[in-house]
C-alpha positions as CSV (number, residue, x, y, z in Angstrom):
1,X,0.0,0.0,0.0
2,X,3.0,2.4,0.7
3,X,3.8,2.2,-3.2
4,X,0.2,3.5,-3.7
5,X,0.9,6.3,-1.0
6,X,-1.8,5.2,0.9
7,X,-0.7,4.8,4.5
8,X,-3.6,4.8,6.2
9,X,-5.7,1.5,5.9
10,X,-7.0,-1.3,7.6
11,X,-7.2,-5.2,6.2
12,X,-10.4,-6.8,6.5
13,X,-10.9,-10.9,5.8
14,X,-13.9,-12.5,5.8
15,X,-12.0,-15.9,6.3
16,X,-13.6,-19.6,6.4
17,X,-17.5,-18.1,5.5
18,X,-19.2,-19.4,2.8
19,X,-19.8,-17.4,-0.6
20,X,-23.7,-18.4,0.1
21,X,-23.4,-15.5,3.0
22,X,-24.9,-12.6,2.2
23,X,-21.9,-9.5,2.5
24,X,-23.7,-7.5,5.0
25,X,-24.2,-11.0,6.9
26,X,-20.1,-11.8,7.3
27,X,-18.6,-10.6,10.0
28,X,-15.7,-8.9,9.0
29,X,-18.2,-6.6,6.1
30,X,-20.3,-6.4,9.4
31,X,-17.3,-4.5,10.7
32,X,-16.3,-2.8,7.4
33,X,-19.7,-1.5,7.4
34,X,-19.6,0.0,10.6
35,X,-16.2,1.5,10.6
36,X,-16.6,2.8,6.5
37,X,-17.0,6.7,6.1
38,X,-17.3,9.4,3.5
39,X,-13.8,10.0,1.3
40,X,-13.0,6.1,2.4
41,X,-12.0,4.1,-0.6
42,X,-12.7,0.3,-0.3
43,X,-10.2,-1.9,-2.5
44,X,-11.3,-5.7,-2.8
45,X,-9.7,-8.2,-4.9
46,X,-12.3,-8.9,-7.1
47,X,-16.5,-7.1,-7.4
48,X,-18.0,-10.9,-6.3
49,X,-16.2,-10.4,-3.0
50,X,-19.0,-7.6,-2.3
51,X,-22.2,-10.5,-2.6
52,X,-23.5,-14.1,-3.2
53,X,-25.4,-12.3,-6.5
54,X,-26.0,-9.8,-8.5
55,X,-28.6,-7.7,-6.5
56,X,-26.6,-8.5,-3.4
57,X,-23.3,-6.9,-5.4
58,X,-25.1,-3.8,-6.6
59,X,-27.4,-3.3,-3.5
60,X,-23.3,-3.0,-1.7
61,X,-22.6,-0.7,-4.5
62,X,-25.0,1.8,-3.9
63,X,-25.2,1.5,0.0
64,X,-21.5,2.5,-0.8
65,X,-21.6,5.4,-3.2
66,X,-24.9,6.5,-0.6
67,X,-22.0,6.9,2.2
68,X,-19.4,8.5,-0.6
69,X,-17.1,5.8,-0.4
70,X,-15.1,5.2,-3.7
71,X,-14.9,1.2,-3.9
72,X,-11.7,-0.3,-6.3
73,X,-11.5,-3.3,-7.8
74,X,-8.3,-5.1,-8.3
75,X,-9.5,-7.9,-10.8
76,X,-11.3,-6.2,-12.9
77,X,-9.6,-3.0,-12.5
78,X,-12.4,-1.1,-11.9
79,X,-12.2,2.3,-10.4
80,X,-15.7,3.8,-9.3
81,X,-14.2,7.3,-9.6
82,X,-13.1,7.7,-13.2
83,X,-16.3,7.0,-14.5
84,X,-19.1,6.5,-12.8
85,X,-21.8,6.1,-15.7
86,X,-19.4,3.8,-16.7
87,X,-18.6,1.9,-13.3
88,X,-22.0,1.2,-12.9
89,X,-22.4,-0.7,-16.1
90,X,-19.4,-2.3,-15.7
91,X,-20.1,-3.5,-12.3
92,X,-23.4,-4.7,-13.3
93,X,-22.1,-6.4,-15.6
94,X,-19.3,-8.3,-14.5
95,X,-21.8,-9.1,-11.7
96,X,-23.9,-10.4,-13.8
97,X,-21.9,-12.8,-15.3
98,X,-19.9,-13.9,-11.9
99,X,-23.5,-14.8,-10.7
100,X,-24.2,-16.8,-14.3
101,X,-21.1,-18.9,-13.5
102,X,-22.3,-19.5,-10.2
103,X,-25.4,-20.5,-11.4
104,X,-24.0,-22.8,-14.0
105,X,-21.4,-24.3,-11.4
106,X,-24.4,-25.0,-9.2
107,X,-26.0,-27.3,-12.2
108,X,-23.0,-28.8,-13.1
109,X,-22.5,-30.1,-9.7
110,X,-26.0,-31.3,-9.0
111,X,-26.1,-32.8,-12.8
112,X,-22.6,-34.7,-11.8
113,X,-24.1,-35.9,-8.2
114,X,-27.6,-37.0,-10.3
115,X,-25.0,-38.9,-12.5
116,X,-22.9,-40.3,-9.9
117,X,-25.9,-41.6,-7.5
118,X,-27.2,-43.6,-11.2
119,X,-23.9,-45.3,-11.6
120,X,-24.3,-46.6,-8.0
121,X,-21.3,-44.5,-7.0
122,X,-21.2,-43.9,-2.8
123,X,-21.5,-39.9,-2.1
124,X,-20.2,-38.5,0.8
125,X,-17.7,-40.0,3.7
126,X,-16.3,-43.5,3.1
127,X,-17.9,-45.6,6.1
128,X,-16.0,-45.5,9.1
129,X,-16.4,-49.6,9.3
130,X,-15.6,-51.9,6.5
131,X,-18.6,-54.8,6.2
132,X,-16.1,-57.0,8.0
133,X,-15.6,-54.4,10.9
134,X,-19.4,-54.5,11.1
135,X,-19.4,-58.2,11.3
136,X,-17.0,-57.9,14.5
137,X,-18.6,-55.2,16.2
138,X,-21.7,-57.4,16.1
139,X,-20.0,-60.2,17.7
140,X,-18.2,-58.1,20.3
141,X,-21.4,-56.6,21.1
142,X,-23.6,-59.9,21.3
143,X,-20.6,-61.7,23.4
144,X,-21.6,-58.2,26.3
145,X,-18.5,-55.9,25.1
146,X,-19.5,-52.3,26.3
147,X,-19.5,-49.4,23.7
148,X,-16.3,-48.0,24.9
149,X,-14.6,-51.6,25.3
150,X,-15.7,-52.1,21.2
151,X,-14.3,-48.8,20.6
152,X,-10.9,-49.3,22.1
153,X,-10.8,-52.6,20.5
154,X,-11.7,-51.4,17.5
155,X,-9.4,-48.0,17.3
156,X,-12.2,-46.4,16.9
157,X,-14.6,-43.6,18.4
158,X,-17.5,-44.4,21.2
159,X,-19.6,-42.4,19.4
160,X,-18.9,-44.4,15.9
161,X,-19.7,-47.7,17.8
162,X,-23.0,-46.2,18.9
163,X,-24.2,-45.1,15.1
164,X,-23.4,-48.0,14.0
165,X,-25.2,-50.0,17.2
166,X,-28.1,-47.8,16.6
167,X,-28.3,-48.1,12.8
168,X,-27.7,-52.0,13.4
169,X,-30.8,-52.0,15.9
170,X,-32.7,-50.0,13.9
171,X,-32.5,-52.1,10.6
172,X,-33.2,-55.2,13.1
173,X,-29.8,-56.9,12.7
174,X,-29.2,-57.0,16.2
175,X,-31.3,-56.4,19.3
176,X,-31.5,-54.5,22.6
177,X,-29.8,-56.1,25.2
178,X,-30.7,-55.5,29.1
179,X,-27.2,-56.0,30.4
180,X,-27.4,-56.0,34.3
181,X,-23.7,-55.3,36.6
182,X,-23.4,-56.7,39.6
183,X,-20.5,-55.2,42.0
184,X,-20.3,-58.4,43.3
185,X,-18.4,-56.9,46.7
186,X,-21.7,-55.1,47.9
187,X,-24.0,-57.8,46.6
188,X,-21.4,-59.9,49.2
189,X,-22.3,-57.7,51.7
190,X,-25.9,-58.0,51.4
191,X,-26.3,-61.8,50.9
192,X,-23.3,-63.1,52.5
193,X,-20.4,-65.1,51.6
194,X,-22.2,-68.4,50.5
């Protein structure tokens, strides 16, 4: 920025959040939003980084102008000072066609998942238990194992043994068992040593 002579300015990131986020629902535009005066000038790396669409882009664009902030765009070298008859249809534009591509991405992906599930093909995480595993868990589980022994025998998560037990008892493939402990040392106590 010091090549630019700006040396006043302040990085914002909206890190992590999903392009499906509106701007003004991110955090860090939250923030830019709040702290964004007249004379500012906003620079972002490309005009989809200000919405999920093309309404949400241009609805940023004129909140922005409304508070006299000049907004910069790297990627498209867009600079809403030069020209602003012309900034506006450019923005619009390339807008318009970022939200297209989106749009098209989105079928693509839903065509090639459609495809996929046709061909038999498994979607999502691999299984956590081979049909062998399964097959052991079962016997583990009928021969009184607890949850947590199965896991550590298994190297595997309690909670991954109790899907699995559930989705197991669920699909009838085993039962529910009424497993009763006895601490035999007070059960001693109370009936003797016979």
């Amino acid at each position: 920025m010091r090549e630019k002579n700006i040396t006043d300015y302040k990085i914002i990131k909206d890190e992590g959040i999903s392009g499906s986020i509106p701007a003004k629902e991110r955090p860090g535009f939250k923030t830019l939003l709040d702290i964004i005066t007249d004379g500012d000038i906003l620079v972002v790396s490309e005009l989809t980084r200000l919405g999920r669409s093309l309404s949400d882009v241009i609805m940023t664009l004129d909140e922005l102008a409304r508070r006299g902030v000049r907004v910069v765009s790297v990627k498209e070298n867009l600079d809403s000072t030069r020209d602003e008859m012309q900034f506006k249809i450019m923005t619009t534009l390339i807008a318009l066609f970022a939200d297209l591509e989106r749009e098209f991405i989105r079928k693509r992906t839903r065509e090639g998942l459609e495809r996929a599930r046709k061909e038999g093909k498994r979607l999502g995480r691999p299984p956590a238990l081979s049909e062998e595993d399964v097959k052991v868990l079962i016997k583990l589980y009928e021969k009184g194992f607890t949850r947590k022994e199965i896991a550590r025998a298994m190297k595997v998560s309690e909670a991954t043994v109790a899907r699995y037990i559930r989705k197991l008892k669920k699909e009838g493939i085993i039962e529910e068992r009424r497993v009763v402990r006895v601490n035999k040392e007070k059960l001693r106590g109370v009936v003797g040593n016979d």
